[in-house]
ZAGULO-827924 format. One record per residue (C-alpha): residue number from 1; residue in three letters; chain; x negated, y negated, z negated. Coordinates in steps of 0.05 Angstrom, whole numbers. Example, Ala and Ser with C-alpha at 12.3 -4.5 7.8 and 13.67 -1.06 7.14 Angstrom:
# ZAGULO-827924
+-----+--------+--------+--------+--------+--------+
| num | residu | chaine |     px |     py |     pz |
+-----+--------+--------+--------+--------+--------+
|   1 |    ala |      A |   -246 |     90 |   -156 |
|   2 |    ser |      A |   -273 |     21 |   -143 |
+-----+--------+--------+--------+--------+--------+
***
This chain:
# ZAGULO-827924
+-----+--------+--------+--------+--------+--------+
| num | residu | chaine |     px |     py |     pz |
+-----+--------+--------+--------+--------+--------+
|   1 |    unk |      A |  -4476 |  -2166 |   1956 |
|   2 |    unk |      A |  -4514 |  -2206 |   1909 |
|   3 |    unk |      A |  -4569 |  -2186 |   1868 |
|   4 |    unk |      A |  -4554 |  -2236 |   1824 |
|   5 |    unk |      A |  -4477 |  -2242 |   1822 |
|   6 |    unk |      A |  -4470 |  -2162 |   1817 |
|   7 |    unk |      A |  -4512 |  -2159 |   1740 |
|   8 |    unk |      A |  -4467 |  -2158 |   1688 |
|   9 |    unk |      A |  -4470 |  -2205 |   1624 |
|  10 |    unk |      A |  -4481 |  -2173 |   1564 |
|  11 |    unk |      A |  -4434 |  -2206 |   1507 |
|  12 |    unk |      A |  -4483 |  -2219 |   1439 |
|  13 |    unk |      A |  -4430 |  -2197 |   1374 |
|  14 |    unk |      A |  -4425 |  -2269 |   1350 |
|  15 |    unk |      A |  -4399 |  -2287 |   1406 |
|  16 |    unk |      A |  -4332 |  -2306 |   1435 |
|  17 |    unk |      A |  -4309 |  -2308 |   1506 |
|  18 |    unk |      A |  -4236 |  -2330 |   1530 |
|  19 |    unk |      A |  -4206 |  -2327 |   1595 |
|  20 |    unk |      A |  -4160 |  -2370 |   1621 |
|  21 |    unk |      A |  -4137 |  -2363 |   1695 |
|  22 |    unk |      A |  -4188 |  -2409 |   1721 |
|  23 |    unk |      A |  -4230 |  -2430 |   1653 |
|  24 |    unk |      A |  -4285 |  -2394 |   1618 |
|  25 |    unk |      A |  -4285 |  -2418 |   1544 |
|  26 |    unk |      A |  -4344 |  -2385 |   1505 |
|  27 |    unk |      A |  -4358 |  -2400 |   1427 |
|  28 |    unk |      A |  -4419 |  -2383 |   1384 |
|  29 |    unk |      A |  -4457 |  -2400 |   1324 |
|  30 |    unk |      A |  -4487 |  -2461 |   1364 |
|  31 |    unk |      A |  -4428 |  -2497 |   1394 |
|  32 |    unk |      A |  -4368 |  -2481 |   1445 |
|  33 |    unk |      A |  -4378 |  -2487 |   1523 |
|  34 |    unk |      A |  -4326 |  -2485 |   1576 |
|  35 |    unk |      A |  -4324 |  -2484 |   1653 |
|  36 |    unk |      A |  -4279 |  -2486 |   1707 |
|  37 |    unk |      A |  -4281 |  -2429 |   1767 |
|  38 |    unk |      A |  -4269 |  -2448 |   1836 |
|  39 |    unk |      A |  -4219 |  -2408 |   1869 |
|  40 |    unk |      A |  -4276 |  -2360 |   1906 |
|  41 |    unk |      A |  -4294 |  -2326 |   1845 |
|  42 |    unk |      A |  -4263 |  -2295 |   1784 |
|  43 |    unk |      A |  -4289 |  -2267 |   1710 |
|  44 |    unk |      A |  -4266 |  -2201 |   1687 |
|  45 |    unk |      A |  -4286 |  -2177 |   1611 |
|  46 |    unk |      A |  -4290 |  -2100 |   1595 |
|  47 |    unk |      A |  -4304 |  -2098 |   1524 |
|  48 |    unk |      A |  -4378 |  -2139 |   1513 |
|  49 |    unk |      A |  -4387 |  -2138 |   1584 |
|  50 |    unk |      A |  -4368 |  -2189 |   1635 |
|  51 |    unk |      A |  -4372 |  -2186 |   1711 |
|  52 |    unk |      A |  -4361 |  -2237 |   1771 |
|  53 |    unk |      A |  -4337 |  -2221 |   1830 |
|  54 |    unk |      A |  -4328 |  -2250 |   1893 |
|  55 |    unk |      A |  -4258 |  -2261 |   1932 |
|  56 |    unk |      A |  -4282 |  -2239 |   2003 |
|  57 |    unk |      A |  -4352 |  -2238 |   2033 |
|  58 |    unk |      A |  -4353 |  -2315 |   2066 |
|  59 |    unk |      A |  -4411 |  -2360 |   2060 |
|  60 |    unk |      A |  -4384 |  -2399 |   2003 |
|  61 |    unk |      A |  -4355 |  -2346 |   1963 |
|  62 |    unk |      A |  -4427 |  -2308 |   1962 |
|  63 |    unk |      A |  -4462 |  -2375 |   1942 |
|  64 |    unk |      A |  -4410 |  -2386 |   1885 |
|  65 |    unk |      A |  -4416 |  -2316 |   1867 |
|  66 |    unk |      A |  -4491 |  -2315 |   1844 |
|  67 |    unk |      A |  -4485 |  -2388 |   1822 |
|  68 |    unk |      A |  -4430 |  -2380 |   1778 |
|  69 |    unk |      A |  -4452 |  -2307 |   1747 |
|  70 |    unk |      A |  -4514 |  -2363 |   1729 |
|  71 |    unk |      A |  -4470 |  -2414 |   1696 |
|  72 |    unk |      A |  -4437 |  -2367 |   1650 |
|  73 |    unk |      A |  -4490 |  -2320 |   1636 |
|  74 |    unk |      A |  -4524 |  -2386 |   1603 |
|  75 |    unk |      A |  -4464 |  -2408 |   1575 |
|  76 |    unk |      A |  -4469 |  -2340 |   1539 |
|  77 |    unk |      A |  -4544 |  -2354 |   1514 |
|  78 |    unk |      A |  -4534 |  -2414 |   1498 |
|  79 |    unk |      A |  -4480 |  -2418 |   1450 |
|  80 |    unk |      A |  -4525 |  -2353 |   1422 |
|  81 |    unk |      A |  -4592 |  -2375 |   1429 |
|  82 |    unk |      A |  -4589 |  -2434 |   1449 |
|  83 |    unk |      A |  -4646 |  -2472 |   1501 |
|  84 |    unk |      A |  -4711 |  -2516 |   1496 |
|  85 |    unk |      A |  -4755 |  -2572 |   1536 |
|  86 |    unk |      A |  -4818 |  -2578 |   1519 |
|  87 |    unk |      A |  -4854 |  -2651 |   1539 |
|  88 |    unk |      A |  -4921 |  -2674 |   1531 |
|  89 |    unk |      A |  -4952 |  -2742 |   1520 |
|  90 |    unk |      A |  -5020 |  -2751 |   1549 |
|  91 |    unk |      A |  -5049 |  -2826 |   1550 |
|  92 |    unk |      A |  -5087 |  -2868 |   1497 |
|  93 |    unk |      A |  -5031 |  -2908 |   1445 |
|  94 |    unk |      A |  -4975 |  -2857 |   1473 |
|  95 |    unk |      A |  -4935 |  -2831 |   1423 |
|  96 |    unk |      A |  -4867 |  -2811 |   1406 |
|  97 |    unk |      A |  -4821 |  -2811 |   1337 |
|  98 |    unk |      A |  -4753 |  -2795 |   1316 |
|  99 |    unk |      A |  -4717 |  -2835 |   1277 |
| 100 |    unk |      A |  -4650 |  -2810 |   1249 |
| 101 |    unk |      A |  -4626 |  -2776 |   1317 |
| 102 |    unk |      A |  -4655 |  -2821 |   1357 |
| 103 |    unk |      A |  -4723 |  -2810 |   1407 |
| 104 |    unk |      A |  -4763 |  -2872 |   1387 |
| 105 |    unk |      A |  -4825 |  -2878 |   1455 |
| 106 |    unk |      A |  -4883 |  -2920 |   1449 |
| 107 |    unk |      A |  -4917 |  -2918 |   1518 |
| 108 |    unk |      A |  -4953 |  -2974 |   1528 |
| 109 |    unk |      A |  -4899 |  -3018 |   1548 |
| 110 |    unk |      A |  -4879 |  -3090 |   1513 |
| 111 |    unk |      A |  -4829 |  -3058 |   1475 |
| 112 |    unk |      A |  -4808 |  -2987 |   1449 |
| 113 |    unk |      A |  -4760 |  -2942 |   1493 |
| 114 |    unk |      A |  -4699 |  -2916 |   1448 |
| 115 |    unk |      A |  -4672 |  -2855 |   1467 |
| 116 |    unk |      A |  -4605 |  -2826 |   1440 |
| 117 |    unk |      A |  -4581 |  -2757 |   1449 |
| 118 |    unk |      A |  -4520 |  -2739 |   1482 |
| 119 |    unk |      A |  -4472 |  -2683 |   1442 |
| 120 |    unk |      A |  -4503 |  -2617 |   1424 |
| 121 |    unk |      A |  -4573 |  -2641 |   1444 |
| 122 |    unk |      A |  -4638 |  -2658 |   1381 |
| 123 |    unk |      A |  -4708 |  -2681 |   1389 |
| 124 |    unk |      A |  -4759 |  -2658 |   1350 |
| 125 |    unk |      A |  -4828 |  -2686 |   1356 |
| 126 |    unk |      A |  -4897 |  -2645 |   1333 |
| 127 |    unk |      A |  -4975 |  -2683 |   1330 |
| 128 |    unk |      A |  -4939 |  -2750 |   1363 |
| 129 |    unk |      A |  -4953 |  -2720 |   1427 |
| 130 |    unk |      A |  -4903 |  -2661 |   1434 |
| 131 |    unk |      A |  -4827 |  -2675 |   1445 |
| 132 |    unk |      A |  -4786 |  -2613 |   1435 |
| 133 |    unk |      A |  -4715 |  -2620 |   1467 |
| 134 |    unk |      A |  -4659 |  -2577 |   1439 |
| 135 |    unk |      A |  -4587 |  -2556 |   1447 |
| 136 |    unk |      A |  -4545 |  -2506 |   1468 |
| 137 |    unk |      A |  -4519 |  -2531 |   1541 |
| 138 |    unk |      A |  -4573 |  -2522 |   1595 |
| 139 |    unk |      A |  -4557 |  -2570 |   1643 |
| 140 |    unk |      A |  -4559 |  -2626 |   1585 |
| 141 |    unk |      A |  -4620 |  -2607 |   1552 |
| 142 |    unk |      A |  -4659 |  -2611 |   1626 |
| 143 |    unk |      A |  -4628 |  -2675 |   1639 |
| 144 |    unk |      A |  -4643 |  -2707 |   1567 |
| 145 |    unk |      A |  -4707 |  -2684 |   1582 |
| 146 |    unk |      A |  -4722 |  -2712 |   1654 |
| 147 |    unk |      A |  -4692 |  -2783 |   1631 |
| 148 |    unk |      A |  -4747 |  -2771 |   1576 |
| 149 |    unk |      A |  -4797 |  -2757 |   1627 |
| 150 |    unk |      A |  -4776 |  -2822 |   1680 |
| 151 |    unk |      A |  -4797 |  -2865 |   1617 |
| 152 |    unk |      A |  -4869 |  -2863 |   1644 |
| 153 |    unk |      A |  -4880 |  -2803 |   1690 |
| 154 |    unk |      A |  -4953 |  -2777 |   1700 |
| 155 |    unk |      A |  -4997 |  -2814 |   1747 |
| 156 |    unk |      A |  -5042 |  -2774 |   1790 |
| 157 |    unk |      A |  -5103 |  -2818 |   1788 |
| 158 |    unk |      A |  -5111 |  -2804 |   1699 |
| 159 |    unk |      A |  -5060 |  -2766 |   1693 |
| 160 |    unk |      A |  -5025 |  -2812 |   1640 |
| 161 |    unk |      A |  -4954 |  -2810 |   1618 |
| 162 |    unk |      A |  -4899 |  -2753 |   1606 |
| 163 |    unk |      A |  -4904 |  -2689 |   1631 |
| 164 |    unk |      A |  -4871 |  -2614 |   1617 |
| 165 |    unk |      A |  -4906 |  -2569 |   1577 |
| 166 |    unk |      A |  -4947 |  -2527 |   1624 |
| 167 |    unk |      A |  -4938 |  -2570 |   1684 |
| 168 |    unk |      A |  -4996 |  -2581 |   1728 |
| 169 |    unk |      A |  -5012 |  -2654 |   1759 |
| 170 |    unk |      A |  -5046 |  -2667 |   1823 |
| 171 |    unk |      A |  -5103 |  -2711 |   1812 |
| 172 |    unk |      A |  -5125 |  -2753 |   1863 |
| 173 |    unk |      A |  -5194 |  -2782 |   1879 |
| 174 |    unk |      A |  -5204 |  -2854 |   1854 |
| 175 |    unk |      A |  -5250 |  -2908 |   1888 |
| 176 |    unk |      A |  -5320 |  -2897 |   1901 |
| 177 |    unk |      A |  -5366 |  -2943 |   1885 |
| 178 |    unk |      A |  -5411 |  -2998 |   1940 |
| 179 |    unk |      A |  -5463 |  -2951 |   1966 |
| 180 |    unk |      A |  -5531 |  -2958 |   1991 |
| 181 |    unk |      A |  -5576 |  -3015 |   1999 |
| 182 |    unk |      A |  -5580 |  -3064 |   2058 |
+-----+--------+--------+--------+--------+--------+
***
């Protein structure tokens, strides 16, 4: 069985979770998330807890049955907690500004980049240099923040551009110089 399907999901108080025959609705203090099941797995609640289980032991229905426990486990902390991205701007002139809800990017191109955020996602910017991507669906947080990212990913030779917080870029070796004397 799954190591990861078979944990249960612990229910925070503020939150609400409905169950439809094939829908997961859960509501918190952040926002409301739903999601549809496929037919190989199915959500049971007892009391704050919920479990997935599996409909027989083939292939797909043990993939779906981890992946799904997944979804809705951070459907559940996210409506609760909700989730972050953390980017970094590294390069002379880069910066980055918000202006009413929208991510404002000055890197070094002929213009500035405009970003908007989709629903249930805000930017927040710290020093110029630190984006801070928020909201309370997962998926659409790390999205918002790899499209934020393609603007001007790093380049391995200065390691200019936008990277995750904590992420480590491969430098390479640049030219060398004419050597020696003839």
């Amino acid at each position: 069985m799954s190591r990861i399907g078979k944990r249960p999901i612990t229910v925070p108080p503020k939150v609400q979770v409905t169950l439809d025959n094939s829908k997961v609705v859960v509501k918190g203090p952040k926002g409301e998330l739903s999601r549809e099941l496929p037919v190989y797995v199915t959500v049971s609640q007892d009391g704050e807890i919920l479990t997935v289980t599996r409909r027989d032991d083939s292939r797909i229905s043990r993939q779906m049955h981890g992946l799904f426990r997944t979804l809705v486990a951070n459907m559940v902390e996210g409506v609760s907690k909700g989730f972050e991205r953390r980017l970094e701007i590294q390069g002379v002139g880069y910066r980055a500004q918000v202006q009413g809800r929208n991510l404002i990017l000055n890197m070094g191109y002929s213009h500035q980049v405009q970003i908007a955020p989709p629903e249930g996602v805000q930017f927040a910017v710290e020093n110029n240099t630190n984006v801070i991507v928020s909201g309370y669906d997962k998926e659409v947080v790390g999205n918002t923040a790899a499209k934020i990212r393609s603007v001007r990913p790093p380049e391995p030779y200065k390691g200019k551009g936008i990277r995750y917080a904590g992420e480590v870029v491969r430098r390479k070796a640049g030219k060398t110089g004419k050597s020696g004397k003839k």
